[in-house]
C-alpha positions in Angstrom: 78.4 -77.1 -171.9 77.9 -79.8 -168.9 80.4 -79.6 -166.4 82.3 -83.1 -166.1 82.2 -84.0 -162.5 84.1 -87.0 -160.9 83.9 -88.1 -157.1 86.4 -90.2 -155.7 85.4 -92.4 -153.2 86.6 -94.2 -149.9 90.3 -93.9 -151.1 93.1 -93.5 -148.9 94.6 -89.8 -150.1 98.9 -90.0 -150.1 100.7 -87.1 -149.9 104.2 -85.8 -149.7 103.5 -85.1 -145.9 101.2 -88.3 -144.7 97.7 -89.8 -145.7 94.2 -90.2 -144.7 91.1 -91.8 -145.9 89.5 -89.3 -148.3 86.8 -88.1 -151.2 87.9 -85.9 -154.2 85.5 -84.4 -156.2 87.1 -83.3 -160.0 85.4 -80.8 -162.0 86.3 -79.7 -165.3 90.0 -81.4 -164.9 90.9 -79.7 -161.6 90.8 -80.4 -158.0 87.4 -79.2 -156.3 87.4 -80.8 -153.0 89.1 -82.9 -150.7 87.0 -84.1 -147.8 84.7 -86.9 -146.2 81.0 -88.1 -147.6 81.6 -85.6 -150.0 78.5 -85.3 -152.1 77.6 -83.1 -155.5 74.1 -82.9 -157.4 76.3 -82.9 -160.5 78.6 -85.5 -160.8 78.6 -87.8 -163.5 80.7 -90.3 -162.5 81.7 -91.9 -159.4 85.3 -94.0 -159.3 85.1 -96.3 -155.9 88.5 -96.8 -154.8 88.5 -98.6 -151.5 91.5 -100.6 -151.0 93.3 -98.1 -153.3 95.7 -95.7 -152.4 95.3 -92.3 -154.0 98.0 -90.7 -155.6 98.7 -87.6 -157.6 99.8 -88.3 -160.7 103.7 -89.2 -161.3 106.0 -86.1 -162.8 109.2 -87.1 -164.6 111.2 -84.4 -164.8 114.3 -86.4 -167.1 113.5 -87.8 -170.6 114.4 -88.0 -174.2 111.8 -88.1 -177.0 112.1 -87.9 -180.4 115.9 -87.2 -179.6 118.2 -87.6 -182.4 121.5 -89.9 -182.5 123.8 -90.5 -185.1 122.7 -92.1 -188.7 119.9 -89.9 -189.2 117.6 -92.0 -186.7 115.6 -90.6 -183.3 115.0 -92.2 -180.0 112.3 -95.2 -180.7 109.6 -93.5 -178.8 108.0 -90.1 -180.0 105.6 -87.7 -177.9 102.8 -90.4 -178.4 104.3 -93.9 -177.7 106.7 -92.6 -174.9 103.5 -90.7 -173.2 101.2 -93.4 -173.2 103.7 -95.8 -171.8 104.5 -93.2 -169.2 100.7 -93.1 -168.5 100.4 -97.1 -168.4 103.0 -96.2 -165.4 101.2 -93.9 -163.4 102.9 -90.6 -164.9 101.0 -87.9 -165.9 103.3 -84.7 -166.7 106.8 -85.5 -169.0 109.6 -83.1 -169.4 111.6 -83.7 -172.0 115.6 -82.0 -173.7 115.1 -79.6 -177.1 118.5 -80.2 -177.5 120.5 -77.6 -179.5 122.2 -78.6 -182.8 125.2 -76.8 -183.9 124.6 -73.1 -184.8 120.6 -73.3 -184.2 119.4 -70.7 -182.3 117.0 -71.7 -178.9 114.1 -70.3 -180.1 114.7 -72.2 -183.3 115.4 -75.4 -181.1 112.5 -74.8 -179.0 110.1 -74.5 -182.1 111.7 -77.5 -183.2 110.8 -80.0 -180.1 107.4 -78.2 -179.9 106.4 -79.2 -183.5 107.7 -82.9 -182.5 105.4 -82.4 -179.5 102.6 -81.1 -180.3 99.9 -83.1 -182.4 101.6 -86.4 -180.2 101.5 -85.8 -176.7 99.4 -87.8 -174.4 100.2 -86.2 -171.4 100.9 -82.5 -170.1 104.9 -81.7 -170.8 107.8 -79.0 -170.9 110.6 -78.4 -172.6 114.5 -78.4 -170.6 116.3 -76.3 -172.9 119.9 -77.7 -173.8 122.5 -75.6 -175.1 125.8 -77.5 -176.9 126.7 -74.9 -179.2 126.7 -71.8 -176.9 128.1 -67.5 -178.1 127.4 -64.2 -176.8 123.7 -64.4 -178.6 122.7 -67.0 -177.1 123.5 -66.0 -173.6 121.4 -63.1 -174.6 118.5 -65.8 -175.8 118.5 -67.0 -172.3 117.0 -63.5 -170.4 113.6 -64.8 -173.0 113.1 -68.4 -171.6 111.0 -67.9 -169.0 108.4 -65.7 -171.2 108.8 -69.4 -173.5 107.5 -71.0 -170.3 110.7 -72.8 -169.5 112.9 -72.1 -166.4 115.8 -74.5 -166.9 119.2 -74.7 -168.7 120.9 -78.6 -169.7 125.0 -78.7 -169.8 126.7 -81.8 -170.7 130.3 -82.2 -169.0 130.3 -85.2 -171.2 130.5 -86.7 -175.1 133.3 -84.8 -176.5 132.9 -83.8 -179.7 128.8 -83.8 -179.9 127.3 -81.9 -176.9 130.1 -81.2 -174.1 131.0 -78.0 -173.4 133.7 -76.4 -171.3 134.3 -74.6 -168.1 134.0 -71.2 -169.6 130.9 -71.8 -171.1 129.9 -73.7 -167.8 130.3 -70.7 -166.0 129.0 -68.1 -168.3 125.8 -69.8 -168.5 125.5 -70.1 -164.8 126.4 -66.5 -164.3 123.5 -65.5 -166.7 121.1 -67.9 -165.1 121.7 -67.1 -162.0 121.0 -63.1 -162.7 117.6 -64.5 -164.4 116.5 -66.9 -161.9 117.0 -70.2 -164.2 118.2 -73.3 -162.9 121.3 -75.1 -164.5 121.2 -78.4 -164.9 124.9 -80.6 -165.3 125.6 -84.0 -166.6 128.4 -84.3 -164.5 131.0 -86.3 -166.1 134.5 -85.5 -167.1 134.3 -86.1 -170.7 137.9 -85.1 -171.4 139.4 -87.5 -169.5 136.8 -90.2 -170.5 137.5 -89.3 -174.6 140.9 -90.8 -173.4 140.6 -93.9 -171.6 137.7 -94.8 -174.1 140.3 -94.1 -177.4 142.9 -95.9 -175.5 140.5 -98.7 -174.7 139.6 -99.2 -178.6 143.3 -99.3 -179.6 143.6 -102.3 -177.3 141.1 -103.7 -178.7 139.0 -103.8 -175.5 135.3 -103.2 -177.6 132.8 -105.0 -175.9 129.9 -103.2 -173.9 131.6 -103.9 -170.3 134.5 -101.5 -171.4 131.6 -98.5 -171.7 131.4 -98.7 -167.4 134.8 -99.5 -167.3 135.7 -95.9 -169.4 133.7 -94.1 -167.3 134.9 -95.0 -164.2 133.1 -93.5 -160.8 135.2 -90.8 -159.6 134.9 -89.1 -163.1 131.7 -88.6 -162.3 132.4 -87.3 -158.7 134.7 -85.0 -159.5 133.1 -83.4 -162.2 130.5 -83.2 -159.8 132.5 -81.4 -157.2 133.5 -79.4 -160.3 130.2 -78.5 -161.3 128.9 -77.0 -157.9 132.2 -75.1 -156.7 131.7 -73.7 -160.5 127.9 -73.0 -159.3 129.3 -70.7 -156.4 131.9 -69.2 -158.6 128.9 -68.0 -160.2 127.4 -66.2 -157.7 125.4 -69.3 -156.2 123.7 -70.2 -159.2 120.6 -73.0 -158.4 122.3 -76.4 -160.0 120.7 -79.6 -160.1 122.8 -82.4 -160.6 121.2 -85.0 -162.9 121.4 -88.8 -162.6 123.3 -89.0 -159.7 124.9 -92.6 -160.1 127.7 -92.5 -157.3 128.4 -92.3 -153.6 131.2 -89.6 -154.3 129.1 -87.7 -156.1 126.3 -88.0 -153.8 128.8 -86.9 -150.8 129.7 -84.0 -153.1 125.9 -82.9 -153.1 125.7 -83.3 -149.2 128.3 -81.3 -148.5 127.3 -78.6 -150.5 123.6 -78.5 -149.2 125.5 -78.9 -145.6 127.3 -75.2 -146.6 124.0 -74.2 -147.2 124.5 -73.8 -151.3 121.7 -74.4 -154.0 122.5 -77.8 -154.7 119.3 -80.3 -155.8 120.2 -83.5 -157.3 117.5 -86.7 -158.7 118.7 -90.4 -158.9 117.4 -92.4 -161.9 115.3 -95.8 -161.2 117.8 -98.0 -162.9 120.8 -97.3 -160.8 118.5 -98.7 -158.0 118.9 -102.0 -158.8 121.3 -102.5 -161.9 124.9 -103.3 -161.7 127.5 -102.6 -164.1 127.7 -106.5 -164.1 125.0 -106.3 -166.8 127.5 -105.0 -168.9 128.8 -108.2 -169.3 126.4 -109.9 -171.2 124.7 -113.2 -171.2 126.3 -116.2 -171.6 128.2 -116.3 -174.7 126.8 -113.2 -175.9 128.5 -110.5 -174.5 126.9 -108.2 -176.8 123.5 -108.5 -174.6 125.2 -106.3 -172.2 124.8 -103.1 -174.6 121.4 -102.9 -173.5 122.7 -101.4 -170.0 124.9 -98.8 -171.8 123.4 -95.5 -170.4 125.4 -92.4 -168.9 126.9 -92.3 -166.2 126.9 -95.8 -166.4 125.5 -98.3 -163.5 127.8 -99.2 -160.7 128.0 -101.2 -157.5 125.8 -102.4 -154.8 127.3 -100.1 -152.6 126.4 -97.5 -154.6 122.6 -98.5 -154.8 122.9 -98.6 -151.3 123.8 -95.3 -150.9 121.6 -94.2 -153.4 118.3 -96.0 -151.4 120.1 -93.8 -148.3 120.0 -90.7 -150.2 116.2 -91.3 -151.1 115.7 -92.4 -147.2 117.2 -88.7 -146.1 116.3 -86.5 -148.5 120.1 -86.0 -149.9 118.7 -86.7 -153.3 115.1 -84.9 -154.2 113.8 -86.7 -157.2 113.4 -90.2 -159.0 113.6 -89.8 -162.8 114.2 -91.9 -165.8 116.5 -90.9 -168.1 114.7 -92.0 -170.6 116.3 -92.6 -174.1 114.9 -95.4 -175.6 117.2 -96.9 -178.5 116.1 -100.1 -179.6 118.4 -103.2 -179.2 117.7 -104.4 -182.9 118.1 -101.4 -184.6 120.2 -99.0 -182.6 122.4 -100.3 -180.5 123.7 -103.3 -182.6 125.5 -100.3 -184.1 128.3 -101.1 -182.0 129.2 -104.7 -181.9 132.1 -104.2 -183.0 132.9 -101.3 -181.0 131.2 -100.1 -177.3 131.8 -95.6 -178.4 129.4 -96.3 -180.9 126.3 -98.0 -179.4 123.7 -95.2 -178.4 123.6 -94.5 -174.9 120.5 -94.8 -172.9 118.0 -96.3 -170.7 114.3 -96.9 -171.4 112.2 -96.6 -168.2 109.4 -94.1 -168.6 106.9 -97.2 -168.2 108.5 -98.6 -165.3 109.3 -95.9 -162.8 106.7 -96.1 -160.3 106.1 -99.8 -160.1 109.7 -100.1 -159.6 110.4 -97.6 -157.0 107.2 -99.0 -154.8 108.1 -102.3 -155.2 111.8 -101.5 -154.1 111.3 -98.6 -151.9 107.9 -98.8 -150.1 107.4 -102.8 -150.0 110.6 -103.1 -148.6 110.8 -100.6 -145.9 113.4 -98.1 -147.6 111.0 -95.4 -148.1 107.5 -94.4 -146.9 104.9 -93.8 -149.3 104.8 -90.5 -148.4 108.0 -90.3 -149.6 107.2 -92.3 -152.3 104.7 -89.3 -153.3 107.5 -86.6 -152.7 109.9 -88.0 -155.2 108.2 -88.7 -158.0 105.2 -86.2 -158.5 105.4 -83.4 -155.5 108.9 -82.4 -155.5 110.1 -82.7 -159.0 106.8 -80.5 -159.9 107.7 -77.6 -157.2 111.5 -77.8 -158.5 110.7 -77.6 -161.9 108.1 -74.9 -161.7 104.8 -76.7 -161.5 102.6 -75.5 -158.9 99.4 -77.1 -160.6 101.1 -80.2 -160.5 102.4 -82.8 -158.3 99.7 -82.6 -155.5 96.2 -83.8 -154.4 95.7 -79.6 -153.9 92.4 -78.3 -154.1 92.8 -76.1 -157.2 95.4 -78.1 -159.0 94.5 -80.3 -162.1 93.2 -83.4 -161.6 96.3 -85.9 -162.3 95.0 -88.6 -160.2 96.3 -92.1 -159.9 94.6 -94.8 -157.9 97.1 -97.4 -157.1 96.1 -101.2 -155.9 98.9 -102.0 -154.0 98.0 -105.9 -154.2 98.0 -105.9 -157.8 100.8 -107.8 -159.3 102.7 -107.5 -162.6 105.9 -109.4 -164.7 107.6 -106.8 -166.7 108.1 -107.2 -170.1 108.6 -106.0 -173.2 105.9 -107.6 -175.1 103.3 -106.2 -172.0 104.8 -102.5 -172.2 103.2 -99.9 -174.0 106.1 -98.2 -175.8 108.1 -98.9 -178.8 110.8 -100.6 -177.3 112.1 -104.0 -178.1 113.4 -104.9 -174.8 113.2 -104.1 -171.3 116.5 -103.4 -168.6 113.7 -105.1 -166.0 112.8 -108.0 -168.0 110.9 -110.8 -166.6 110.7 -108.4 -162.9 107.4 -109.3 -160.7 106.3 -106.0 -158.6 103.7 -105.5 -156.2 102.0 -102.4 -156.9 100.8 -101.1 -159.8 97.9 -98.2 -160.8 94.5 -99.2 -161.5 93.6 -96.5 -162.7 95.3 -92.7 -164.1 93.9 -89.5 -164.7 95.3 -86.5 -166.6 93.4 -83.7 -166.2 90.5 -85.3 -164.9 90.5 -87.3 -167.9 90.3 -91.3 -167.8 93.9 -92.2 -169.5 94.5 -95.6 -168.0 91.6 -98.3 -166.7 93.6 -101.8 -165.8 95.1 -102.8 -169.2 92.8 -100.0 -171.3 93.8 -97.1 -173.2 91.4 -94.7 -173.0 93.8 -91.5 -174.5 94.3 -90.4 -176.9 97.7 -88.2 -179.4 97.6 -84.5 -179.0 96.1 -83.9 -175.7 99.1 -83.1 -173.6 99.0 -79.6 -172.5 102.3 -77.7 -172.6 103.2 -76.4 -169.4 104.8 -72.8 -169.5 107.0 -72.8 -166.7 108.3 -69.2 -165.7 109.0 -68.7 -162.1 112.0 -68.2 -161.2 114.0 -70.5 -159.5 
């Protein structure tokens, strides 16, 4: 068979450190060199990008595909149309919760997301493992998830009733994942007092979206937070990464810990960036438009995007995620006009991370692109357990983007490439966008072509320990 050879030229090479004008030469979906006038007798094709930066490809580490809700229906975007939107946004490797259902085993739920995954993914992808329904066998499941190639653990501290879990069970699993080298990841909300002042809220009669932010008020989330990691230390000094941090106080909570010197990692999400809770609210005279902001946590203040940009700025938070749960406006969350605790809760980003985050971050000053680089491919893939990913690394596969930082583009629904009805960033003009976006040395994305294709995503066995 031919070997497949790409050269790279006159591109300026990002990475999580600095940047410099550079070749890459690809062969056979990896990484063969990374120099100057680089020259093979074998390539096939060559992909000019001057005026580009070149980037590795993006890695988002916090999604929901093919997730179920309540009413029998799933998250609107499977492993295909959640992919290939991700890939019309510059991101090249997905992980994704196999949420547990009540008295399923974690192999059984792990067989379960990799049939939904399989003959539908676009891009490479992994599996966080989520238990809800936790007992002494499957503690004992946990000591086999690195040999399934995944390396991390989801607890929810919130939705009572469906997938919260306790203190005990909190603690137990940290124990055991600390003495295996698996990271815990928290939702870190306190979902027992939230139960609460969401029931009372109803009996008022207090049901539009607004009162879902209002419920879930801020210290909630920053005290389960503190909760979370002096639990972590109970443990032994368990690894936790705190997902979606939303908050100031819970981003203090994460500094101080990291300050004592505990294993403390925590992402921000791209929608608490630059959404208020003030989209709650609706449009006017339809207050109803405001449920589709309704995610958890739920957005906050300007302060507390400024403190997030701040975190980003000093490395205090260590990744830029999603959160990707993509229910439809039409059909999902109209569930609850007439009541906020029932309209599904979740944001649809996967398309729009990147081009958000430069046009926020880097064209503004807030980060470098470096840093750019850092939090959205190189550190969530050496977090997560993705050495071949993540990197412009001689060796690793070929997840190229080349990004035309003049290029402009209006978000919209109608324009993105998943099955969403609507977008949170609506009628948004960025700066920055890819031009291009390779997977393996494949061609994915040229401008506004598809070139992939369902069932080429790669599964990637994570098992290092953590």
């Amino acid at each position: 068979m031919a070997t497949q050879t790409t050269l790279i030229r006159h591109g300026t090479v990002v990475t999580a450190i600095d940047e410099f004008s550079a070749d890459i030469l690809v062969k056979d979906g990896r990484i063969a060199q990374v120099g100057t006038n680089l020259d093979d007798p074998d390539t096939n094709t060559v992909v000019e990008a001057r005026g580009m930066y070149v980037l590795p490809g993006g890695v988002d580490i916090h999604t929901h595909l093919a997730t179920p809700g309540g009413n029998g229906f799933s998250t609107a975007d499977d492993y295909f149309t959640g992919h290939r939107a991700a890939a019309f946004g510059g991101t090249t490797t997905v992980l994704s919760f196999a949420d547990q259902w009540k008295g399923a085993t974690m192999r059984q739920t792990l067989d379960t997301w990799h049939a939904k995954a399989r003959d539908k993914a676009a891009v490479d992808y992994g599996f966080h493992l989520m238990v809800t329904d936790c007992n002494d066998a499957v503690l004992d499941e946990l000591a086999e998830f690195r040999s399934w190639g995944v390396n991390t653990v989801k607890l929810m501290m919130a939705y009572k009733g469906r997938a919260m879990v306790d203190d005990a069970v909190i603690l137990r699993v940290m124990q055991r994942c600390k003495e295996l080298g698996l990271l815990t990841m928290v939702h870190c909300e306190n979902g027992d007092a939230i139960d609460v002042l969401q029931r009372q809220a109803v009996a008022n009669g207090q049901t539009a979206p607004i009162f879902h932010a209002l419920t879930r008020p801020p210290q909630l989330e920053a005290e389960a937070t503190e909760r979370a990691i002096q639990l972590a230390q109970t443990a032994g000094g368990a690894p936790l990464f705190v997902v979606h941090c939303t908050h100031s106080g819970a981003l203090e909570a994460v500094v101080r810990a990291r300050a004592r010197g505990e294993s403390v990692t925590a992402e921000t999400c791209i929608h608490y960036l630059s959404l208020t809770k003030d989209r709650l609210r609706g449009a006017p005279g339809d207050a109803f438009e405001g449920a589709k902001y309704v995610c958890s946590p739920p957005l906050r203040e300007e302060a507390d995007i400024a403190a997030l940009w701040r975190g980003l700025h000093t490395g205090d938070l260590h990744s830029v995620s999603t959160d990707h749960c993509p229910w439809r406006f039409d059909i999902h969350k109209s569930l609850g006009r007439q009541d906020f605790t029932k309209i599904p809760n979740g944001a649809p980003a996967i398309e729009e991370r990147l081009m958000l985050l430069w046009n926020d971050g880097v064209n503004t000053g807030r980060i470098t692109r470096s840093q750019f680089v850092a939090l959205v491919s190189t550190e969530p893939a050496k977090l997560f357990g993705m050495p071949n990913k993540g990197s412009l690394t001689v060796g690793n596969d070929a997840d190229i983007v080349l990004w035309d930082p003049a290029a402009t583009h209006t978000i919209s629904a109608e324009t993105n490439h998943g099955a969403m009805d609507y977008s949170m960033f609506e009628g948004r003009i960025v700066t920055g966008m890819p031009a291009l976006v390779m997977s393996r040395g494949e061609v994915l994305v040229k401008g506004a072509e598809w070139l992939g294709k369902p069932g080429r995503g790669v599964f990637q066995h994570r098992n290092s320990k953590v």
